[in-house]
Steps between C-alpha positions, in 0.01 A plus 500: 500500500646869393601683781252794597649843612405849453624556176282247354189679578310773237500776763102574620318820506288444808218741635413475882142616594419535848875584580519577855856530582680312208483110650424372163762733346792376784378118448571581101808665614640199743379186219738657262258458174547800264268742582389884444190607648373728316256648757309436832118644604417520869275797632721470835712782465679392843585189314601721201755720667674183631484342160626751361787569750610158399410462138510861353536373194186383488215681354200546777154470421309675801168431376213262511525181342194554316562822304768305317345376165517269269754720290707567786611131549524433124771828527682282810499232261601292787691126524353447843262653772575442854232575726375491871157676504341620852442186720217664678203356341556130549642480878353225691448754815331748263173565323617302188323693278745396218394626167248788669798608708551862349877419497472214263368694230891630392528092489224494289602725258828303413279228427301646270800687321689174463220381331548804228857514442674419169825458684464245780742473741698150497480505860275638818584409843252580794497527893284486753386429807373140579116461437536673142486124417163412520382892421326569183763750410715170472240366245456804319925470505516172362198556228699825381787229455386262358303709255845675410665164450732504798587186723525556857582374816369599878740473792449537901861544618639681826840612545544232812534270192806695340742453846345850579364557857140685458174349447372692220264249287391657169309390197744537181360475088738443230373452157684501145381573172486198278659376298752552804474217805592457822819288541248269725172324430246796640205370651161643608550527906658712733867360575625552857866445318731597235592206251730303546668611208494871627652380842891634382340838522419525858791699705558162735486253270689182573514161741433577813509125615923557509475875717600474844311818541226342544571504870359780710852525652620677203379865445753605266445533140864600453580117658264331207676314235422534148328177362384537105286132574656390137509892309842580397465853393130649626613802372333789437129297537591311813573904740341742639749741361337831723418368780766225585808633592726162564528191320428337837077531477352240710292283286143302530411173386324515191166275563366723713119556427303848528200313615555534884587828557373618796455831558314611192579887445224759438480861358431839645620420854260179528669186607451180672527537842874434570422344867288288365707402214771429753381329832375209497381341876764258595194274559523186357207407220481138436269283332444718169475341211707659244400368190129685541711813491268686210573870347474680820800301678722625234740803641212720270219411684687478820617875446142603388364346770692740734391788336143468655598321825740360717249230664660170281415182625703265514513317197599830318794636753636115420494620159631815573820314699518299155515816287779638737712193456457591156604838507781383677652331161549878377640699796784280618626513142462908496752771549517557863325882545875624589591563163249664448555786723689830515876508672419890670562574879253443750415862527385493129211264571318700825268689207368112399493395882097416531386761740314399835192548431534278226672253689143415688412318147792262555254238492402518164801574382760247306827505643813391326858497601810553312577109491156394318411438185144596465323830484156580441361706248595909501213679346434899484358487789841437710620705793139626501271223599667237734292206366599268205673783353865417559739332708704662820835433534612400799792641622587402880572157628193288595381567853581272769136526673288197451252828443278483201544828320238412204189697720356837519568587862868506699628587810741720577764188478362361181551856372847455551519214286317612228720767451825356552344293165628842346181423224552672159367539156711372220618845322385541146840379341508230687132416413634560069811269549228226632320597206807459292550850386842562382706667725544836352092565484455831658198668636505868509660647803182736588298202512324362839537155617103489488554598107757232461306227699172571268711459162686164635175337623322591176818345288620151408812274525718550251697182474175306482426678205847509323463112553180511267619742259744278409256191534306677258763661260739201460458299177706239694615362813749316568451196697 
């Protein structure tokens, strides 16, 4: 098989709608496939100004979606579309009013001016929020595809699965213009996994059954070594070229499923209760029989379950401890959250300690330390609302009180213990380097953590989606 590098590839003109702050452009930018993009629409002019501070070349479009006709796009003349439209209207915690939703209609639109053009596109990639799925704007989607002759392919994929530590499961649509295919048999369902044959492209990818750090003695990612499980030269498909710094990244096994992932992110500051999602009564259930397991014991319907109650009998918080077992197959395999986060002095982080009065909604908040390899969800909604929004950092040493700080209510001694947790929000570049932003993304100095928090919760990861750029773009892959 011919090797496959850069300089193969025709380069792509490439139009991102619904912009936000560039993660489409940056995943373009870290999968190395020739690229221009020739523009980018967002109303957002928050998320303009940092675009722009980091792509200036880049022409702006600071208007709605919908005032863009059918000539418009025929004058981008476009090779691909990359896409993540507003996530709002098909949330499982909100009114689900899908194609009604006001904020659809931009969505819309493209639909309808697809179905016009002269000039398809050879490629359109999509993102959204998980529950887009089994909307109607997914079957209006598919129609519009199918009618255009493009094959396509629907993907459920969070970045646990790509060695990175934050649960962020989104729904992904790739689909090619025939007579291009995929370098895969395509099929009608969702897959909660890349192909095998896309597996090379994932930042970790290699044998993890001959690691030793596998052991939770070793913390170190700098004490890994390199295995290529059989891959001589990965090359320039096999990195994370922005957001790996060493050649010593610690890698995950590649069988892992998507299917069990726990805690299920939301939009717009809605999540699963992270208490819920994390304690389990040490109880013991016996006697269940797991084989009548149906749809609702899956980690979806365990996770929906808690968005309406935390009564579960306990047939369902035995499938809950299954689901965490689960989980478990991602995060030991993850970066540990250390490498994650910024080498300042102590003094830099008191602005990002969580203030006191905060600090009474420790019990709904999901606390991580520095060694773990898990963290929850950030949406725009972080360092504002305390619940589901974000994880805390935890700073200080664990305290030696058998006192159980998870409550509303503590003494004067228990408030010395909570504090010497030294609890803090992750700072926005930290919360961009889990998101695998390249290191140089700025945000404008004048800009408020609040400002930065909104933009990073509304965005995506970016090496998730340089892995499916290239899943999509590459006429082979090498085995």
């Amino acid at each position: 098989m011919a090797n496959i590098t850069p300089e193969n590839l025709v380069k792509l003109r490439v139009l991102e709608l619904f912009s936000g702050i560039g993660g489409w452009h940056c995943g373009l930018e870290e999968s190395q496939v020739p690229h221009d993009v020739i523009a980018a629409a967002d109303v957002n002019t928050t998320a303009n100004e940092i675009y722009t501070l980091n792509f200036s070349a880049t022409r702006i479009i600071n208007k709605a979606i919908q005032a863009l006709s059918v000539e418009d796009f025929e004058k981008f003349n476009a090779d691909m579309i990359v896409m993540s439209p507003p996530c709002q209207p098909f949330t499982r915690v909100g009114l689900q009013r899908d194609t009604e939703d006001i904020r659809t209609k931009p969505f819309l639109h493209i639909l309808k001016v697809l179905e016009s053009l002269q000039n398809l596109p050879n490629y359109l990639l999509l993102e959204n929020v998980k529950g887009f799925e089994v909307s109607q704007a997914r079957e209006l989607l598919v129609n519009t595809m199918e009618k255009c002759g493009y094959d396509h392919q629907e993907f459920l994929l969070s970045p646990l699965q790509f060695g990175i530590p934050n649960a962020r499961l989104r729904y992904y649509f790739l689909a090619k213009r025939k007579p291009l295919s995929f370098s895969f048999t395509a099929k009608d369902e969702v897959w909660e996994e890349l192909p095998e044959c896309a597996k090379i492209f994932m930042r970790h990818q290699v044998d993890c059954e001959s690691r030793s750090c596998q052991s939770d003695a070793i913390n170190s990612e700098e004490s890994v070594t390199m295995v290529t499980s059989g891959v001589e030269d990965v090359g320039w498909m096999g990195r994370c070229n922005r957001c790996s710094e060493t050649d010593s990244d610690i890698q995950f096994n590649q069988n892992f499923s998507a299917a069990a992932c726990g805690n299920v992110s939301l939009a717009d500051g809605e999540k699963v209760p992270p208490d819920a999602c994390d304690e389990v009564p040490s109880a013991q259930k016996e006697g269940v029989n797991n084989d009548s397991y149906g749809k609702e014991f899956t980690s979806q319907g365990i996770c929906d379950k808690y968005e309406n109650s935390l009564d579960l009998s306990d047939d369902e918080l035995l499938a809950h401890e299954m689901v965490e077992r689960e989980l478990s197959k991602y995060t030991k395999h993850c970066r540990t959250l250390q490498y994650y986060l910024e080498q300042k002095d102590e003094a830099y982080f008191d602005e990002y300690l969580v203030p006191e009065e905060k600090l009474k909604r420790m019990a709904v908040m999901d606390l991580v330390k520095p060694t773990e390899r898990k963290c929850i969800c950030f949406t725009k909604a972080y360092g504002h609302h305390m619940n589901g929004t974000g994880s805390m950092l935890q700073q200080g040493p664990d305290p030696t009180s058998d006192v159980h700080l998870k409550k509303k209510d503590f003494s004067d001694s228990e408030w010395l213990l909570v504090r010497q947790l030294k609890l803090r929000f992750f700072t926005p570049r930290e919360i961009a380097k889990i998101m695998c932003f390249p290191s140089d993304y700025k945000f404008p100095k004048h800009f408020t953590k609040r400002q930065c928090y909104r933009v990073l919760g509304n965005s995506l990861n970016v090496h998730v989606c340089s892995t499916l750029i290239k899943l999509l773009v590459l006429p082979e892959i090498p085995s």
